[in-house]
N, C-alpha and C positions, 0 to 999 in steps of 0.2 A: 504494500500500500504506500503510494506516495502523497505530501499532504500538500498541498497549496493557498498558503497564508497571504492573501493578498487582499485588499476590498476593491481595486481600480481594476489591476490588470486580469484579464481574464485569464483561467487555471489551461496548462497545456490538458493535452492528449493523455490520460491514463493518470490523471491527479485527483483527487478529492479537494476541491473546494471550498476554501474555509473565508468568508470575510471578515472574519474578528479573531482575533484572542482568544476569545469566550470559546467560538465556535473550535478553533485548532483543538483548544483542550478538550473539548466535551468528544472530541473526533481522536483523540490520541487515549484519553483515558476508557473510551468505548471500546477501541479496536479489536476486531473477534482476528485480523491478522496481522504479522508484522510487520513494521512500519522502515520501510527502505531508505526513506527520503521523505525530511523535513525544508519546505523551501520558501523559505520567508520572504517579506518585505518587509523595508526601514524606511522607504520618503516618507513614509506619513506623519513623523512625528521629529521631533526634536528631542536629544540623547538629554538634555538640562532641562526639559520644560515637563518631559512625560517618558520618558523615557524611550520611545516610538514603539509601532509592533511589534517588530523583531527583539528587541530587547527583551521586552514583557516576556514575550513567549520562554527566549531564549533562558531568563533568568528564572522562571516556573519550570521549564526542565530540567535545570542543574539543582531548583531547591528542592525537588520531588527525584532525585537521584534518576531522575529517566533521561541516558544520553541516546540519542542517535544523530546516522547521520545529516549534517545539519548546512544548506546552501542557501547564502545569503542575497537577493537580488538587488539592486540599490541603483539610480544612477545618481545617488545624491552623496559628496565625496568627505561631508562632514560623517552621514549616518553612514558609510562605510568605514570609516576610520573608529569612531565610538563602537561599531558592533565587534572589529579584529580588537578593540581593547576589550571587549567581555569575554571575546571566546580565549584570549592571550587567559584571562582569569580562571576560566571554570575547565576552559578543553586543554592543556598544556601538553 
C-alpha cells in the first residue's frame, strides 16, 4: 500500500489518497496491509508557524514508533530544508 499525503496535488496511479493529516493517520493506523510508501507534502505550511503537513505526519510517526519508508515532495526550498532537518532527527 502506498499513501498519498497531499490536499492540492492529485495522488499518482496505485496511491491511497489522503488530504489531511487526520486522514494519513486514520489510513496508516487502519491498514489491513503493509504500507510500502509514505509520500508526503510540505508547501502547505510553514516549519515556525504550524509546522506544515509533512512535518505533523512525519513527527506522529517517529512518536508512535511506526517508521516506514518515507518521500518527501516539496517545490518549496525552505519546507524542504526544515523536513531533511527532522528526518536528520528521528531517521539517522
Amino acid at each position: 500500500m502506498k499513501i498519498w499525503s497531499d490536499d492540492i496535488r492529485p495522488a499518482p496511479n496505485g496511491y491511497i489518497c489522503c488530504k489531511s493529516v487526520n486522514d494519513a493517520k486514520r489510513v496508516i493506523e487502519h491498514a489491513n496491509e503493509p504500507i510500502s510508501l509514505i509520500d508526503c507534502d510540505h508547501d502547505l505550511g510553514d516549519f515556525a508557524y504550524d509546522g506544515g503537513d509533512g512535518i505533523k505526519l512525519l513527527d506522529w510517526l517517529a512518536e508512535t514508533g511506526r517508521f516506514y519508508p518515507v518521500r518527501i515532495h516539496t517545490m518549496n526550498p525552505v519546507g524542504r530544508e526544515n523536513m531533511l532537518r527532522l528526518l536528520e532527527r528521528y531517521w539517522k
